[in-house]
N, C-alpha and C positions, 0 to 999 in steps of 0.2 A: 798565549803560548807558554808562558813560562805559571803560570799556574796548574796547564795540563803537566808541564815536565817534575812539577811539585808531586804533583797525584801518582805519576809513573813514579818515581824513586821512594816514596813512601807507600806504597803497594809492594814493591821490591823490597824494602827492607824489613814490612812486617810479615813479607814470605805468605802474603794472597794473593797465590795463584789465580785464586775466582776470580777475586774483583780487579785485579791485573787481566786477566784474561778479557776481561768484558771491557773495560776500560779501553783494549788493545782493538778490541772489536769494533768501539765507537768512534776510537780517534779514526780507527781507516774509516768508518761511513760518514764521520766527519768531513772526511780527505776526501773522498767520494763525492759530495755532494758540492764542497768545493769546485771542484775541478767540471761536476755538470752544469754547475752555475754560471762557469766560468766561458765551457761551450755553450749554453743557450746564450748571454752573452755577445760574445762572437757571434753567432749564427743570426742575434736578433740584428747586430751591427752591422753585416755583412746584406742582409735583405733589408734594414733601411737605406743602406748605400747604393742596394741595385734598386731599389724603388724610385729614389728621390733620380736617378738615371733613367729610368724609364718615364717618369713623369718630363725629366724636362727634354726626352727623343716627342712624347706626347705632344708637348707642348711646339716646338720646333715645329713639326709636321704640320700642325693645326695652322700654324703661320704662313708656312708655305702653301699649303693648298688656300689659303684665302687669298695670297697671294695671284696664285692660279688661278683662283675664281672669278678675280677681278679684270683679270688680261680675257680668259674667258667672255664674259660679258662683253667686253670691249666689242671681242670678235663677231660676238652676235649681232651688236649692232651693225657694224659696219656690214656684215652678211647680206640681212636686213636688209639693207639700205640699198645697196646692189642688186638683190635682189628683186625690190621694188620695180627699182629701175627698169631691170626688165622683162617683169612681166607688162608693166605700162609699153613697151617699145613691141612687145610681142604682141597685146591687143590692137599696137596701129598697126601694125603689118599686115594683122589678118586682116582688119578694117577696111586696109588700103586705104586709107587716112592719108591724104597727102597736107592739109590743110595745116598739119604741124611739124611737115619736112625743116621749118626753121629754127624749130626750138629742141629738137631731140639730137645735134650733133654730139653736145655735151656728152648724152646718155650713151651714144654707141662709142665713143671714146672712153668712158669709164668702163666699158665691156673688160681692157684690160687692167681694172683692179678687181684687188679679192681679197678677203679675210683671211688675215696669216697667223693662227697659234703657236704653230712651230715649237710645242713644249718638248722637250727633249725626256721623257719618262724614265729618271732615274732613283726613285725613294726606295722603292723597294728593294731593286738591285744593291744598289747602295749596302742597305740594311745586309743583305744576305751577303755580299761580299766582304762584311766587315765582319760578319759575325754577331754585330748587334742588335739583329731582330731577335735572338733568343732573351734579349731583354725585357721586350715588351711580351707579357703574360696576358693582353688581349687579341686574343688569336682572330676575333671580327675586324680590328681591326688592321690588322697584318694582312685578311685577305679583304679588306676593304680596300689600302693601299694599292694591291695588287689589280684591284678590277679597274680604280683611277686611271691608272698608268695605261691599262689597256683600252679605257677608251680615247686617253690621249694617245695613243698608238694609231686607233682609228681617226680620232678626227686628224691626226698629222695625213694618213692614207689619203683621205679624201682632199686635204688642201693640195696634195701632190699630184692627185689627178687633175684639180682646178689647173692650176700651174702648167699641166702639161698640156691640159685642152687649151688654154692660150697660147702658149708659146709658139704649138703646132698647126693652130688653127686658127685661132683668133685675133690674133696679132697681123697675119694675113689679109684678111677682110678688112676688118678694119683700116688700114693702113689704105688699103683702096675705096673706101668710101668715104672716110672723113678728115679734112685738114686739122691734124693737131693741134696748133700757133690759135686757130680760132675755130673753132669745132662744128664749122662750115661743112654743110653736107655735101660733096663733090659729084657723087654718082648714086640720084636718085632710083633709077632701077633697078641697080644690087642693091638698095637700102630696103626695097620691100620686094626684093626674089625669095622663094619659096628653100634654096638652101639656106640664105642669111635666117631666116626665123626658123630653121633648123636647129643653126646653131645656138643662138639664143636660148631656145627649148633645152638643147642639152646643156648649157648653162645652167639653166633654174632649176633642173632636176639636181643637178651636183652641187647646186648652195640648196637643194631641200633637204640632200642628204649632210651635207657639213650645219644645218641647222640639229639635224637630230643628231650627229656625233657629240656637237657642243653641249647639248641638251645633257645626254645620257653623261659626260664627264659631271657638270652640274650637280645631274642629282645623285651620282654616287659621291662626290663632295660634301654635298650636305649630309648624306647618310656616314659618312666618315666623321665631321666634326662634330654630330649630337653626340656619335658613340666616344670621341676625345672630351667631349665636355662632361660626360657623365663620370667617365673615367675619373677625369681632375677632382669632379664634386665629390668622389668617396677618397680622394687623398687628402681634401681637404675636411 
């Protein structure tokens, strides 16, 4: 600086306008370029800062839904498992099998359990309530998020139906066919009447459909965290 203010006062006193002039010209494209430097700068500071933010929302999320994924599976099993159950009870029935009246109390007693996800679908919300989904700049996965959430939406729908065809119906029967304490069959006749494998049937249909809700959460999961992982691999 103080070699440019030498150049200015000695252009001034030898009364060169020209080379004053140009001189005046350069210092401002000087100043100029300073100052665009100064905003790219900024700007570069400013979108490493909302990156390394959006990377580690990326990261967060990818946690959580594995998170999810894993209580997920949980549920399948145990779905499964029940549902095994009773499709086996619903072939004696038809059979009219009485041969293993002794050993299936268990089974129509476990009629009132069921696979609970109960996820409560808030990431996305979240995001858009706070304002910081406008940080994440991968908009697959913003509506990847969003389709997650809807089919935990669904599989919650379908646990709730579970839930209610027991409480309202199943819990009923039950209670009159089989001793809890020891899962002693009491009332062999309503164990193979034509409404008790009714109900049963509408059981296995609403664990086939909460099989495929769990399913479709899954594999929009996995379609979410290959597009989080790629993502991370070009920030890294």
């Amino acid at each position: 600086m103080k070699l440019f203010r030498t150049l200015r006062q000695n252009y001034i006193k030898e009364g060169n306008i020209k080379k004053y002039l140009l001189y005046a010209v350069g210092e401002i494209f000087l100043v100029m370029i300073g100052i665009s430097l100064a905003f790219q700068l900024d700007n570069w500071n400013e979108r490493r800062v909302k990156r390394v933010s959006e990377v580690r929302f990326y990261e967060n999320i990818k946690e959580q839904i594995a998170d999810d994924k894993a209580l997920i599976l949980q549920q399948v099993d145990f779905n499964n498992y029940f549902l095994a159950n009773s499709k086996y009870l619903n072939n004696i029935i038809e059979a009219n099998d009485r041969s293993k009246l002794d050993s299936i109390g268990p089974l129509v007693r476990d009629l009132l359990q069921y696979s609970d996800f109960d996820k409560e679908a808030n990431i996305y919300q979240t995001l858009i309530n706070s304002g910081e989904v406008k940080l994440l700049q991968n908009h697959e996965i913003v509506n990847g998020i969003r389709e997650i959430e809807e089919k935990y939406n669904y599989a919650n729908r379908m646990e709730n139906i579970h839930f209610v065809a027991m409480m309202n119906h199943v819990a009923l029967t039950v209670n009159s066919l089989v001793k809890f304490s020891s899962g002693e069959i009491k009332n062999p006749d309503g164990m193979y009447d034509y409404q008790f494998q009714n109900l049963i049937i509408s059981l296995m249909n609403i664990m086939t459909e909460k099989d495929k809700a769990y399913h479709e959460a899954l594999n929009e999961i996995e379609i979410v965290t290959e597009l989080i992982n790629q993502e991370l691999e070009t920030n890294n």
